[in-house]
PDB file with one MODEL, atoms N, CA, C and O in Angstrom:
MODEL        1
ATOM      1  N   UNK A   1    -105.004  35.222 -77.234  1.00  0.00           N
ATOM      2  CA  UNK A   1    -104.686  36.630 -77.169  1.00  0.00           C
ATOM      3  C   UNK A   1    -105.634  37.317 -76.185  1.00  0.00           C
ATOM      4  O   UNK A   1    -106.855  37.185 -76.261  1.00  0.00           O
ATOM      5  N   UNK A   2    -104.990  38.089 -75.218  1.00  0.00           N
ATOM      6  CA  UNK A   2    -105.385  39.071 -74.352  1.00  0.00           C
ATOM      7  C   UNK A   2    -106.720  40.235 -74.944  1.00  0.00           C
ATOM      8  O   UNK A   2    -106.408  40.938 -75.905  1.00  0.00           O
ATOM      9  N   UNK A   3    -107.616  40.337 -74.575  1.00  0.00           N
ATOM     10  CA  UNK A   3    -108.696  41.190 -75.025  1.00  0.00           C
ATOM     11  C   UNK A   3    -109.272  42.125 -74.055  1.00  0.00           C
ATOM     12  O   UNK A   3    -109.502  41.626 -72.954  1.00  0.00           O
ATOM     13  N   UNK A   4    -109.616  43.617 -74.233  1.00  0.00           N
ATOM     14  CA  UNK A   4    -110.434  43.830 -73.166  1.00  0.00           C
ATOM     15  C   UNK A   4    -111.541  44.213 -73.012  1.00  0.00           C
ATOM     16  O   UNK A   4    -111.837  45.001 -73.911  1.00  0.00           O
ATOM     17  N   UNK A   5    -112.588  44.002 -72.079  1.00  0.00           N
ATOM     18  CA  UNK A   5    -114.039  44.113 -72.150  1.00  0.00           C
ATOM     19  C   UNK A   5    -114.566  44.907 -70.963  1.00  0.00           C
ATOM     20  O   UNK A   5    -114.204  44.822 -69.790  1.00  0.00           O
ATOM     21  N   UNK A   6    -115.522  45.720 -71.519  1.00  0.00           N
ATOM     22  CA  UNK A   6    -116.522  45.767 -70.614  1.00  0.00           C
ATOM     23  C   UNK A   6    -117.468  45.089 -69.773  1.00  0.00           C
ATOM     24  O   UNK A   6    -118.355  44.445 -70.333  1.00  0.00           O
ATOM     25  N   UNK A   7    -117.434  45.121 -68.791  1.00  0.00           N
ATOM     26  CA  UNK A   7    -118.631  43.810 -67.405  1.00  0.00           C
ATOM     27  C   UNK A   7    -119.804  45.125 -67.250  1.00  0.00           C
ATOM     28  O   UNK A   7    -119.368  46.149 -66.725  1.00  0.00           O
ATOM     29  N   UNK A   8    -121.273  45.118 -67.692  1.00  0.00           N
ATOM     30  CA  UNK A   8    -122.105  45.564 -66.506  1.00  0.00           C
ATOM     31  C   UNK A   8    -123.067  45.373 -66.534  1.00  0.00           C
ATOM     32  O   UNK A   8    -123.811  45.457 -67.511  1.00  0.00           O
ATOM     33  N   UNK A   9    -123.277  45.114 -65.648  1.00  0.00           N
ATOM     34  CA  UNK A   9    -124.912  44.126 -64.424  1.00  0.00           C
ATOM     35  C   UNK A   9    -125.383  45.195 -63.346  1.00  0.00           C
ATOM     36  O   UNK A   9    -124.900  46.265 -62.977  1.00  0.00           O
ATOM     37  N   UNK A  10    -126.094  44.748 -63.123  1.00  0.00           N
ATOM     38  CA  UNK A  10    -126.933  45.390 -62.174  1.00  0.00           C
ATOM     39  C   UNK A  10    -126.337  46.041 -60.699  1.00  0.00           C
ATOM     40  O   UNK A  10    -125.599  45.227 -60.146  1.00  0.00           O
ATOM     41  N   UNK A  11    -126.432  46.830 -60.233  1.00  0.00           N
ATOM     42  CA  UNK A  11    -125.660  47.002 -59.208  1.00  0.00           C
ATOM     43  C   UNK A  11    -126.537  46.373 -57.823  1.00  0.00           C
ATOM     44  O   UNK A  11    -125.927  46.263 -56.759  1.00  0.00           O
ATOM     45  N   UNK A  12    -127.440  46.125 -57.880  1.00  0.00           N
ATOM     46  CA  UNK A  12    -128.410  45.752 -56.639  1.00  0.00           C
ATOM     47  C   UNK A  12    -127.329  44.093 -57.044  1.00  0.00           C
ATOM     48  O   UNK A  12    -127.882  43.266 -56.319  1.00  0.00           O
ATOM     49  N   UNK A  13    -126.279  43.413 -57.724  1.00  0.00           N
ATOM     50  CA  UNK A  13    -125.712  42.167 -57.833  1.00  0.00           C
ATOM     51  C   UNK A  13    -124.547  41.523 -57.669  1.00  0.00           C
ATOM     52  O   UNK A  13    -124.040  40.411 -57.808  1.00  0.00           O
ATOM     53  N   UNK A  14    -124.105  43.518 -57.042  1.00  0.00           N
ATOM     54  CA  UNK A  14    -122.509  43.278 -56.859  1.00  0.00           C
ATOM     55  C   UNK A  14    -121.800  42.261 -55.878  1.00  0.00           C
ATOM     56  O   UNK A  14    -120.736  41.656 -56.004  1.00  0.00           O
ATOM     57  N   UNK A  15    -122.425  42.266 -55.199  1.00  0.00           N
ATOM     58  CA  UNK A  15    -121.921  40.755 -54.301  1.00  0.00           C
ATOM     59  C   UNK A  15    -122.010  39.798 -54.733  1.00  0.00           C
ATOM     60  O   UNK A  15    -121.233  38.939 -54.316  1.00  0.00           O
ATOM     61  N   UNK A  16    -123.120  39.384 -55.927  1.00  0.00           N
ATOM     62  CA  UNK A  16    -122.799  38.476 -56.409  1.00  0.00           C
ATOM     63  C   UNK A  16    -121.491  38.130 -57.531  1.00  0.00           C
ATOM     64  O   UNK A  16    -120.802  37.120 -57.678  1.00  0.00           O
ATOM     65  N   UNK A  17    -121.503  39.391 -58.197  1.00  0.00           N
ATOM     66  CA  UNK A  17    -120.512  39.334 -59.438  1.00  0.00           C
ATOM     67  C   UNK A  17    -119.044  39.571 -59.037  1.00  0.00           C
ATOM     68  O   UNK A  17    -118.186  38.959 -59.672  1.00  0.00           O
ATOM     69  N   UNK A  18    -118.709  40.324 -58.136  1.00  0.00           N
ATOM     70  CA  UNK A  18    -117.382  40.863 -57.569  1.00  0.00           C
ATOM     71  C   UNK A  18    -116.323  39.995 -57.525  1.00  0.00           C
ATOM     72  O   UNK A  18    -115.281  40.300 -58.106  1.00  0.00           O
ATOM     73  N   UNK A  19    -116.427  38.927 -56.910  1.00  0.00           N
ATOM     74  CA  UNK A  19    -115.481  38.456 -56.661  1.00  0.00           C
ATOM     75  C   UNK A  19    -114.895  37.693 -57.594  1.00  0.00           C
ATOM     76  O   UNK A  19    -113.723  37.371 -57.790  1.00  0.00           O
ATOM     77  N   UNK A  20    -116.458  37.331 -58.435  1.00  0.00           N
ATOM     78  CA  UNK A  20    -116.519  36.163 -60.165  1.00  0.00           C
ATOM     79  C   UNK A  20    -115.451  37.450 -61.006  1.00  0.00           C
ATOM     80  O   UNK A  20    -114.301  37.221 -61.380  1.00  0.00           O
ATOM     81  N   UNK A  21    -115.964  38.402 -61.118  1.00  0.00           N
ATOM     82  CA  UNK A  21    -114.987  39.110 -62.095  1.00  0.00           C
ATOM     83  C   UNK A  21    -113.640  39.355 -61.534  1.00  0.00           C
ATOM     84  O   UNK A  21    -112.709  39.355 -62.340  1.00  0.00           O
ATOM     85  N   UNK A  22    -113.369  39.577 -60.214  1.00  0.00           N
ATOM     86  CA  UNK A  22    -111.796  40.167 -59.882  1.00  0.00           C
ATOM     87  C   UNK A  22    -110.859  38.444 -60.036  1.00  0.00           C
ATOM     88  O   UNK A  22    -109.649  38.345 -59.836  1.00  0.00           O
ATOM     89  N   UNK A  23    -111.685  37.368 -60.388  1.00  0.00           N
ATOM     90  CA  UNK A  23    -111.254  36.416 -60.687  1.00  0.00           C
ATOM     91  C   UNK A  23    -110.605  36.017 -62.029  1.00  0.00           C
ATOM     92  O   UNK A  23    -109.527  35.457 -62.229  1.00  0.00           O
ATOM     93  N   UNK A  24    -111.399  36.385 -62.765  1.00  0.00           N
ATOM     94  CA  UNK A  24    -111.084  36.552 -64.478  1.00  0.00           C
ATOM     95  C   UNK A  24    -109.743  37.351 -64.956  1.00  0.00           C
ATOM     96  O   UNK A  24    -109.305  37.190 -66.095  1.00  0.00           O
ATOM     97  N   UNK A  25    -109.198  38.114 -64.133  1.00  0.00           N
ATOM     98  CA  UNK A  25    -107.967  38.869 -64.863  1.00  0.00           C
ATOM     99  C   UNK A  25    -107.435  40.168 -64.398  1.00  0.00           C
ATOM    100  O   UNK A  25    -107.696  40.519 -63.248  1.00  0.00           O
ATOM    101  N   UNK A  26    -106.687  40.951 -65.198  1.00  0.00           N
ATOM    102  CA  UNK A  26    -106.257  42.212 -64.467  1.00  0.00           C
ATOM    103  C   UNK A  26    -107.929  42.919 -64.926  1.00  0.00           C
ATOM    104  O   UNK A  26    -108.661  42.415 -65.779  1.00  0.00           O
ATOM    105  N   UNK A  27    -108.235  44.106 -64.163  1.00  0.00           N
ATOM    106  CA  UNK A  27    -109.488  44.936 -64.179  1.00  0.00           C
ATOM    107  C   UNK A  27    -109.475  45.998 -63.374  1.00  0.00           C
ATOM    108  O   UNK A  27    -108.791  46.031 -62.351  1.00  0.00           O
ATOM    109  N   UNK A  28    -110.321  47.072 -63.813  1.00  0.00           N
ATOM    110  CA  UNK A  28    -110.526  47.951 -62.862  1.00  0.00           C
ATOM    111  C   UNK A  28    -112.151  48.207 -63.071  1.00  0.00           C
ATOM    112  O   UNK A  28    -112.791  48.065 -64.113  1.00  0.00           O
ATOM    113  N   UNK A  29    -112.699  48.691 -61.566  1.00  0.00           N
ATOM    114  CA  UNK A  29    -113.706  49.535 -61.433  1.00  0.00           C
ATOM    115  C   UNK A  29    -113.941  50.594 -61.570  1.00  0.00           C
ATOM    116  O   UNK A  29    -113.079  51.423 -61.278  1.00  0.00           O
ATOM    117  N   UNK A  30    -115.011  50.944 -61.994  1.00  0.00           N
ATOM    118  CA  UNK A  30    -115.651  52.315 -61.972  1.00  0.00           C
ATOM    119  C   UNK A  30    -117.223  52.447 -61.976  1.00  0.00           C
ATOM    120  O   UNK A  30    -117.835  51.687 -62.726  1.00  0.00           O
ATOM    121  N   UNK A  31    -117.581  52.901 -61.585  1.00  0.00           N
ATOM    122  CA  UNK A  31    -119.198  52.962 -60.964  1.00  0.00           C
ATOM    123  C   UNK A  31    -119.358  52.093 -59.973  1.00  0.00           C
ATOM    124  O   UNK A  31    -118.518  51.572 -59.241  1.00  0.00           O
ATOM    125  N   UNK A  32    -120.993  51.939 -60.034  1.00  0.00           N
ATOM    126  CA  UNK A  32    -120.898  51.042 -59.173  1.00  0.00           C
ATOM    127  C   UNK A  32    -121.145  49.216 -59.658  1.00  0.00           C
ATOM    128  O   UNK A  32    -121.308  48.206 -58.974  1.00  0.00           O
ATOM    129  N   UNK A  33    -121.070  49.451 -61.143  1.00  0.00           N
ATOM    130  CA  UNK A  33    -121.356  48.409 -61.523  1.00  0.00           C
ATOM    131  C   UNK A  33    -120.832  48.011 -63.033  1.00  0.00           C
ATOM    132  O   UNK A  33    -121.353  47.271 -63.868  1.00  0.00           O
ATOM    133  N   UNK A  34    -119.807  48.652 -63.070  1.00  0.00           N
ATOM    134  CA  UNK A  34    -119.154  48.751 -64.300  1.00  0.00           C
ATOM    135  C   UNK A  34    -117.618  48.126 -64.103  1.00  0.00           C
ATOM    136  O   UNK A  34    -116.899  48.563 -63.204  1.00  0.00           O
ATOM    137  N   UNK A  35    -117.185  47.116 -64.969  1.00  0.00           N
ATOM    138  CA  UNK A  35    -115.665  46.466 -65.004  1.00  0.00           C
ATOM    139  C   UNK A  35    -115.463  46.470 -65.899  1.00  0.00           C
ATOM    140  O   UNK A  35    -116.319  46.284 -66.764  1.00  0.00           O
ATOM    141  N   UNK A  36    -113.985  46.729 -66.192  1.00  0.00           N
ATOM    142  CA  UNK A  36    -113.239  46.630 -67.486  1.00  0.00           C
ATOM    143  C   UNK A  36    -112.298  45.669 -66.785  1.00  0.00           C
ATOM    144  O   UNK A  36    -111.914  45.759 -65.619  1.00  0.00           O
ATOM    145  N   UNK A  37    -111.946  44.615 -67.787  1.00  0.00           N
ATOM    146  CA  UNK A  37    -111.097  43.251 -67.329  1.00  0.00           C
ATOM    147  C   UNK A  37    -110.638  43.170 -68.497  1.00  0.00           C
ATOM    148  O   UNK A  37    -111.153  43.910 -69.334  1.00  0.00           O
ATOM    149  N   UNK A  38    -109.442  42.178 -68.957  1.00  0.00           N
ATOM    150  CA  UNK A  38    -108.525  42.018 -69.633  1.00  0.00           C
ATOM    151  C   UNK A  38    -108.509  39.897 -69.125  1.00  0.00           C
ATOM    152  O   UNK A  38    -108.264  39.231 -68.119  1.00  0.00           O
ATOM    153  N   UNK A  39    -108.950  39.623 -70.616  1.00  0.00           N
ATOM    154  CA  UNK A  39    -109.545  38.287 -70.750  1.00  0.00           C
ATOM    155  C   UNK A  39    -108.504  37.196 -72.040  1.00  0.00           C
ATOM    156  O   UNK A  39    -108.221  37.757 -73.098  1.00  0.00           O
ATOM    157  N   UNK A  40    -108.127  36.039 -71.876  1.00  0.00           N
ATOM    158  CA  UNK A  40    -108.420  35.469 -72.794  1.00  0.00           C
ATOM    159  C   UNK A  40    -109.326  35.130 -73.253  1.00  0.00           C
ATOM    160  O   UNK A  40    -109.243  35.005 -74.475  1.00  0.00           O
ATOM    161  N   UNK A  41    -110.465  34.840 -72.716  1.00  0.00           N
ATOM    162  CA  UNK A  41    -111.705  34.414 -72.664  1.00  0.00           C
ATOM    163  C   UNK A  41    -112.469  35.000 -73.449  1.00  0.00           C
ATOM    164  O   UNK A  41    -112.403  36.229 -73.482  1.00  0.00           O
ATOM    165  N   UNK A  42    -113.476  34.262 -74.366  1.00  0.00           N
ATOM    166  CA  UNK A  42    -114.332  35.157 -75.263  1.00  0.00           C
ATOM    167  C   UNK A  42    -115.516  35.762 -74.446  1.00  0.00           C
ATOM    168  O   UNK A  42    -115.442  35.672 -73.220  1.00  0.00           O
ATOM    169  N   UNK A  43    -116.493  36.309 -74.948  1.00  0.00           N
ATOM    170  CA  UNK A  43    -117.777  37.244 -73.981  1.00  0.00           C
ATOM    171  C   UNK A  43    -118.554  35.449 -73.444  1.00  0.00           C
ATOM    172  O   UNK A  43    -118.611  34.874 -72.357  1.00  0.00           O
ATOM    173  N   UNK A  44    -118.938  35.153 -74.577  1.00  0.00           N
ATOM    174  CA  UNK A  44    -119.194  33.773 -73.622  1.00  0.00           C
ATOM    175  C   UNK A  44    -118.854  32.937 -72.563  1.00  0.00           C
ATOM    176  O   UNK A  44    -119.461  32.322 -71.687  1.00  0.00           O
ATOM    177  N   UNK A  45    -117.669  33.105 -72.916  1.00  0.00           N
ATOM    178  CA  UNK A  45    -117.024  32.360 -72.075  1.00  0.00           C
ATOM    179  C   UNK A  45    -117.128  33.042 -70.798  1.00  0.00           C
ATOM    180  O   UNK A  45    -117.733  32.402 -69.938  1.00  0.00           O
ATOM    181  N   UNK A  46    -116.645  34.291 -70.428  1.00  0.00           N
ATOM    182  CA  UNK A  46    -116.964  35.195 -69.470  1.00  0.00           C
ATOM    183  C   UNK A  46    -118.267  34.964 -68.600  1.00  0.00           C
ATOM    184  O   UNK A  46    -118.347  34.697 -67.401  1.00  0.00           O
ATOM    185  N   UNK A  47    -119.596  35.201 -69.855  1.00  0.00           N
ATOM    186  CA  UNK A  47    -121.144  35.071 -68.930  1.00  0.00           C
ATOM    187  C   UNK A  47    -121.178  33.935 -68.203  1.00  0.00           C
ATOM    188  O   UNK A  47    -121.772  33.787 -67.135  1.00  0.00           O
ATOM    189  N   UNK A  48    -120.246  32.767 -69.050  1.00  0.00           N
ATOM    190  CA  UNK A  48    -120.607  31.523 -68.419  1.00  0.00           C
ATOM    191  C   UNK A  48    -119.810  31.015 -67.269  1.00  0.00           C
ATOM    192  O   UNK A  48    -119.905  29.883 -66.794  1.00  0.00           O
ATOM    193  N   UNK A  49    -118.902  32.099 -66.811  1.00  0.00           N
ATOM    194  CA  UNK A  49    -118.100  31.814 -65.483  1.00  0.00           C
ATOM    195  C   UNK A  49    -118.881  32.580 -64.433  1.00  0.00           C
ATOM    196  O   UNK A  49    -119.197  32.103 -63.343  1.00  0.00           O
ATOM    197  N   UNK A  50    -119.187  33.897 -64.879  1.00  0.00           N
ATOM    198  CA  UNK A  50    -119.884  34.856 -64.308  1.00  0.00           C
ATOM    199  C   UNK A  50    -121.203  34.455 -63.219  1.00  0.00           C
ATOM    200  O   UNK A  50    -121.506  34.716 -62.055  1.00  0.00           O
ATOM    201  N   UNK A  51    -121.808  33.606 -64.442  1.00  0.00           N
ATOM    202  CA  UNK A  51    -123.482  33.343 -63.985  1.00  0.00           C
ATOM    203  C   UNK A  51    -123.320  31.608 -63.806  1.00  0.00           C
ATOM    204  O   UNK A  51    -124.160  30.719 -63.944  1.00  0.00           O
ATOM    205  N   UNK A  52    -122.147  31.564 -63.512  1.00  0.00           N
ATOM    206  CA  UNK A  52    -122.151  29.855 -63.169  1.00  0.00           C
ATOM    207  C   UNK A  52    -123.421  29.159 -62.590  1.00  0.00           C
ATOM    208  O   UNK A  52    -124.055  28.244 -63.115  1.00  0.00           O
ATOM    209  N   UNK A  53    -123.644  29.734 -61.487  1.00  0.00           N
ATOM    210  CA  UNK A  53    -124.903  28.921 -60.502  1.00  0.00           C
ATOM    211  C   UNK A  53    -126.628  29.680 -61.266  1.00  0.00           C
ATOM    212  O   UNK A  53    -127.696  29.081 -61.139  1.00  0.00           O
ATOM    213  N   UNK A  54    -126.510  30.892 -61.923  1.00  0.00           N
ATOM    214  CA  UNK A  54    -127.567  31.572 -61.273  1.00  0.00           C
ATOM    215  C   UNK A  54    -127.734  32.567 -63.508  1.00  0.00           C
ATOM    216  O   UNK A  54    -127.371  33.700 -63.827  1.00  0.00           O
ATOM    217  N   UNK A  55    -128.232  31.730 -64.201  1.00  0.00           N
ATOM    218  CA  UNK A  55    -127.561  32.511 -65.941  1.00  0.00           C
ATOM    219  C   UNK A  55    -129.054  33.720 -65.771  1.00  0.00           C
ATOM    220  O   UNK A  55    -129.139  34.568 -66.659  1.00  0.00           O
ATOM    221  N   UNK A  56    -130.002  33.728 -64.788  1.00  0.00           N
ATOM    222  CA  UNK A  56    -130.895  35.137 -64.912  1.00  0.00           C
ATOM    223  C   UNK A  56    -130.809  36.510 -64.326  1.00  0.00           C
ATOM    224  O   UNK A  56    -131.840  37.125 -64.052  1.00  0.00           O
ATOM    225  N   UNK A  57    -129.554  37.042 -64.113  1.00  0.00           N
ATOM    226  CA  UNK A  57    -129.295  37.990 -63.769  1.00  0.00           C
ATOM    227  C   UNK A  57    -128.683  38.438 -64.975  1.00  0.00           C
ATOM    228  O   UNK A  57    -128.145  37.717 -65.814  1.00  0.00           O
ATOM    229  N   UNK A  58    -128.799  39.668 -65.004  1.00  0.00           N
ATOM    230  CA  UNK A  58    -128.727  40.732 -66.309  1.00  0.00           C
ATOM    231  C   UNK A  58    -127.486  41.337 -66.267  1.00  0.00           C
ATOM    232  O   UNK A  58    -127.207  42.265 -65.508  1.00  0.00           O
ATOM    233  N   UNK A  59    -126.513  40.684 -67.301  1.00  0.00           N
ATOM    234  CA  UNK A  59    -125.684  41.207 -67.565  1.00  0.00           C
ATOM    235  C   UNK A  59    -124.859  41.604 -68.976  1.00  0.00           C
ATOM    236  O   UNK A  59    -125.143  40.876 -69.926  1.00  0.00           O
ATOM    237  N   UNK A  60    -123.943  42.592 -69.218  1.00  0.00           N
ATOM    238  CA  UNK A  60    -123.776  43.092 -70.467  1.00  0.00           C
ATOM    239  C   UNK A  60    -122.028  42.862 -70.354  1.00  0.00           C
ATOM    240  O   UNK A  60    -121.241  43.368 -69.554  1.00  0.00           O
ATOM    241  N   UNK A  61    -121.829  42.095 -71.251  1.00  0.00           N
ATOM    242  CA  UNK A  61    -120.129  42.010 -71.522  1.00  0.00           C
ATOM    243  C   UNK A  61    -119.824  42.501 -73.283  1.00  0.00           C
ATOM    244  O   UNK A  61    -120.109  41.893 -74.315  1.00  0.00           O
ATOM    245  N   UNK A  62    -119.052  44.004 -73.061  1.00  0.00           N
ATOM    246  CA  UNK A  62    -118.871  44.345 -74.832  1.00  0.00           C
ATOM    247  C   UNK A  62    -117.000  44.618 -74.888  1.00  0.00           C
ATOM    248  O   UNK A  62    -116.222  45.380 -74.314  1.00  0.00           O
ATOM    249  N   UNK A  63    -116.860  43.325 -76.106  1.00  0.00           N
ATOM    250  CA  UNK A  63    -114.951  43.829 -75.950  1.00  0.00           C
ATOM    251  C   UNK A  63    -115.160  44.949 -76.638  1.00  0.00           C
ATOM    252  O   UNK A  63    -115.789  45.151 -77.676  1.00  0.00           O
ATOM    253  N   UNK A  64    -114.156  46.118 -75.470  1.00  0.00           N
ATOM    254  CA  UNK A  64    -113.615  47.199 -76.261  1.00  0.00           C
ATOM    255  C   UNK A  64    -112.523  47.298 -77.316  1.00  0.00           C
ATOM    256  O   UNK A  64    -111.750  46.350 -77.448  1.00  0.00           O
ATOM    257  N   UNK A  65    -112.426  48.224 -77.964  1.00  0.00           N
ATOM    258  CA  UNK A  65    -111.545  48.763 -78.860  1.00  0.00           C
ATOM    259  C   UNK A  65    -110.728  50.035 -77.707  1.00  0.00           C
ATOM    260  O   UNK A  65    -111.102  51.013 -77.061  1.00  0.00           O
ATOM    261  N   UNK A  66    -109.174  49.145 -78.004  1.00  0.00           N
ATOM    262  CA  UNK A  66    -108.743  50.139 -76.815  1.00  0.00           C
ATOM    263  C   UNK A  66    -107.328  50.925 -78.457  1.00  0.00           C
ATOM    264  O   UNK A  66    -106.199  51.275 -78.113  1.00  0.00           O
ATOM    265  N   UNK A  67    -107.676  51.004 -79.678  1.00  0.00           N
ATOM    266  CA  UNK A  67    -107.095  51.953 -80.104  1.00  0.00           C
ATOM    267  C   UNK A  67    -107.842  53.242 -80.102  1.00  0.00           C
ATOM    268  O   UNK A  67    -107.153  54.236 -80.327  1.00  0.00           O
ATOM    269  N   UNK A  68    -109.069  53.416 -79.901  1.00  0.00           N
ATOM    270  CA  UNK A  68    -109.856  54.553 -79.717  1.00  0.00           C
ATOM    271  C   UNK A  68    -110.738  55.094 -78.756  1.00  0.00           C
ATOM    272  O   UNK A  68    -111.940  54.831 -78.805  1.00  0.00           O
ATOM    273  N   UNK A  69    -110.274  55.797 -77.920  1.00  0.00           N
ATOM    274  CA  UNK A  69    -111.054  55.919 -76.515  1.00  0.00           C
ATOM    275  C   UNK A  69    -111.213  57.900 -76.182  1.00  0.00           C
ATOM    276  O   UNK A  69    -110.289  58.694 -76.357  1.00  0.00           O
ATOM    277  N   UNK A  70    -112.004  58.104 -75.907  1.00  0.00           N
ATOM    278  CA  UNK A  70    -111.823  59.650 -75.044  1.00  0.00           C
ATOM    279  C   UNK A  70    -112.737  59.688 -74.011  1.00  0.00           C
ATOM    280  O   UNK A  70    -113.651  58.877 -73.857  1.00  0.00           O
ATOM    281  N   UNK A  71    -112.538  60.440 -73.448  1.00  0.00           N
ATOM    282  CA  UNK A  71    -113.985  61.098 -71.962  1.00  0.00           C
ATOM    283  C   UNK A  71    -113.215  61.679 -71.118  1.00  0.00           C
ATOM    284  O   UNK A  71    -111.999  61.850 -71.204  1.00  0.00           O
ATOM    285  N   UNK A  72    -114.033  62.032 -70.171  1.00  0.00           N
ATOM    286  CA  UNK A  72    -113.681  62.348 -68.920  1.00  0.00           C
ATOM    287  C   UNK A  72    -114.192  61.306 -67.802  1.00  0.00           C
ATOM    288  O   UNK A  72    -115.333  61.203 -67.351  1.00  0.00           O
ATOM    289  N   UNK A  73    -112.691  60.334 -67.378  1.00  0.00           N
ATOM    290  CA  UNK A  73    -113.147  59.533 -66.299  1.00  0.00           C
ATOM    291  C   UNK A  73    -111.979  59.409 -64.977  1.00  0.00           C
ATOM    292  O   UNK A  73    -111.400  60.423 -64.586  1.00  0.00           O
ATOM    293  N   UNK A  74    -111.834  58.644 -64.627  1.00  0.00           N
ATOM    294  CA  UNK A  74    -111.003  58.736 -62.970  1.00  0.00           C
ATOM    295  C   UNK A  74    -109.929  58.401 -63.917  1.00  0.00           C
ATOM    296  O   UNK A  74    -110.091  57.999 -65.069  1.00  0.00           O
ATOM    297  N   UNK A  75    -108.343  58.697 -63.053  1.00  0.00           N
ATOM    298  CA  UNK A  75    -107.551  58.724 -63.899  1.00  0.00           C
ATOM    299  C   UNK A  75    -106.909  56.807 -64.071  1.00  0.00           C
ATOM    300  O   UNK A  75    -106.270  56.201 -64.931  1.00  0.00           O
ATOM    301  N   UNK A  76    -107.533  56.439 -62.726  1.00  0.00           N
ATOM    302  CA  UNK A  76    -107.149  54.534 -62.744  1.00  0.00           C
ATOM    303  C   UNK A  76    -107.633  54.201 -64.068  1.00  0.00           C
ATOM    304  O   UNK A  76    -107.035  53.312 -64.673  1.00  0.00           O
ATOM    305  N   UNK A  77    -108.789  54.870 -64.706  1.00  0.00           N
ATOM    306  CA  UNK A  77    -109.198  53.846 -65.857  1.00  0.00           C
ATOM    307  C   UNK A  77    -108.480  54.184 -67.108  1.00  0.00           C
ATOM    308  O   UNK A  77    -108.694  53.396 -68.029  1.00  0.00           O
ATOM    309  N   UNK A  78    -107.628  55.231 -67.374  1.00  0.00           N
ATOM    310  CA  UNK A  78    -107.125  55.740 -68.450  1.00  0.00           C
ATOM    311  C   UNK A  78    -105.783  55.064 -68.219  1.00  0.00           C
ATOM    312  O   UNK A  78    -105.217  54.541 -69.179  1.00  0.00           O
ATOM    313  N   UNK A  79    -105.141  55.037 -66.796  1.00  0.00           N
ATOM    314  CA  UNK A  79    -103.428  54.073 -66.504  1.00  0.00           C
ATOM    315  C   UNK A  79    -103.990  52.687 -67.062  1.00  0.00           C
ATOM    316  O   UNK A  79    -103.211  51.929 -67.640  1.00  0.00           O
ATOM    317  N   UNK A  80    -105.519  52.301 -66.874  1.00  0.00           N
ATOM    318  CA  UNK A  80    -105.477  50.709 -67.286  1.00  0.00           C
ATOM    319  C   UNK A  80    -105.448  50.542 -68.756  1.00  0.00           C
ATOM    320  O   UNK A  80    -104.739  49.787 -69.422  1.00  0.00           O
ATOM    321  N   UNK A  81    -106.431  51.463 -69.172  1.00  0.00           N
ATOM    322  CA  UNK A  81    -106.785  51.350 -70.851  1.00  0.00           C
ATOM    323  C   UNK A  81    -105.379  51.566 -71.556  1.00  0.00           C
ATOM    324  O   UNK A  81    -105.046  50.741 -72.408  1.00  0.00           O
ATOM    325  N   UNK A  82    -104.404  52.783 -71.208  1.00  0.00           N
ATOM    326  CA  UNK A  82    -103.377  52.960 -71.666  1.00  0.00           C
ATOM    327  C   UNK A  82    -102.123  51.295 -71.863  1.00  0.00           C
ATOM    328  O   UNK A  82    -101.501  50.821 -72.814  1.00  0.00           O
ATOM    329  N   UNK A  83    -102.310  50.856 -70.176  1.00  0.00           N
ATOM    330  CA  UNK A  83    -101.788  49.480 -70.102  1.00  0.00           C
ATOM    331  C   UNK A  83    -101.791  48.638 -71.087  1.00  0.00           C
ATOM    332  O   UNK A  83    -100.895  47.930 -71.547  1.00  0.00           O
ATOM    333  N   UNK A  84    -103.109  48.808 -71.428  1.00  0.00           N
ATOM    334  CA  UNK A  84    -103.735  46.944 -72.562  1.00  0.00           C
ATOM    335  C   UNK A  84    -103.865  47.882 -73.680  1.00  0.00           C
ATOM    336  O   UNK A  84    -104.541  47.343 -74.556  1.00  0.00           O
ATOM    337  N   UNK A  85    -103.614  48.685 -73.908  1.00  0.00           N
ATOM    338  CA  UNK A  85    -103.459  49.204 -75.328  1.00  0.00           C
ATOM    339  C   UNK A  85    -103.276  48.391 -76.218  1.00  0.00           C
ATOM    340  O   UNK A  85    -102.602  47.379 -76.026  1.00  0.00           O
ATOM    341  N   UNK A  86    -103.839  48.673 -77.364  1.00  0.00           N
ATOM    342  CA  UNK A  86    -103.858  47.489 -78.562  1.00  0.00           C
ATOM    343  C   UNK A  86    -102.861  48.267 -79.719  1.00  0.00           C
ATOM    344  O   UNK A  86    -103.495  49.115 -80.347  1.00  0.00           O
ATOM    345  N   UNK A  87    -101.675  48.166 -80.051  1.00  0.00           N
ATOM    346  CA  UNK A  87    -101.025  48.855 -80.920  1.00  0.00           C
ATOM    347  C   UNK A  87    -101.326  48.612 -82.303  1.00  0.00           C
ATOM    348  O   UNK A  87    -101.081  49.495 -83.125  1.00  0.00           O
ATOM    349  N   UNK A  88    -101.867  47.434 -82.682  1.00  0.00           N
ATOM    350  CA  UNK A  88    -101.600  46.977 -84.194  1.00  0.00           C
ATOM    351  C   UNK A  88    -103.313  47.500 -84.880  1.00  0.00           C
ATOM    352  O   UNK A  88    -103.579  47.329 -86.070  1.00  0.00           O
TER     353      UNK A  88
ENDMDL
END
């Protein structure tokens, strides 16, 4: 089952992580160091594709709960969250 998570690391690492995460699934950006992706994959599983070559760079993967969300953010991240909505 499809899950979705938060990605964020350091931004001085984005070249390193960028391309590892737009690999993993549908996602969008926001900041400069913040991903929301849509995984089968558990958080482990994730760090351990992520940090394949290199596991000491600092990073934070938390699955969201996409039945409960508010803020004020760009409107791409609310079309995605709305997308993977979790109905049950």
């Amino acid at each position: 089952m499809k899950k979705v998570y938060l990605i964020q690391y350091n931004a001085s690492d984005s070249i390193y992580f960028e391309s590892r995460v737009k690999n993993l699934g549908d996602w969008v950006k926001y900041f400069s160091d913040n991903y929301i992706i849509v995984s089968e994959l558990d958080a482990t599983q994730i760090y351990d594709q992520l940090t394949e070559e290199d596991d000491t760079k600092s990073i934070l993967i938390i699955q969201l709960d996409t039945k409960n969300y508010y803020g004020r953010m760009n409107t791409k991240v609310w079309d995605f969250l709305k997308k993977h909505k979790v109905l049950k």
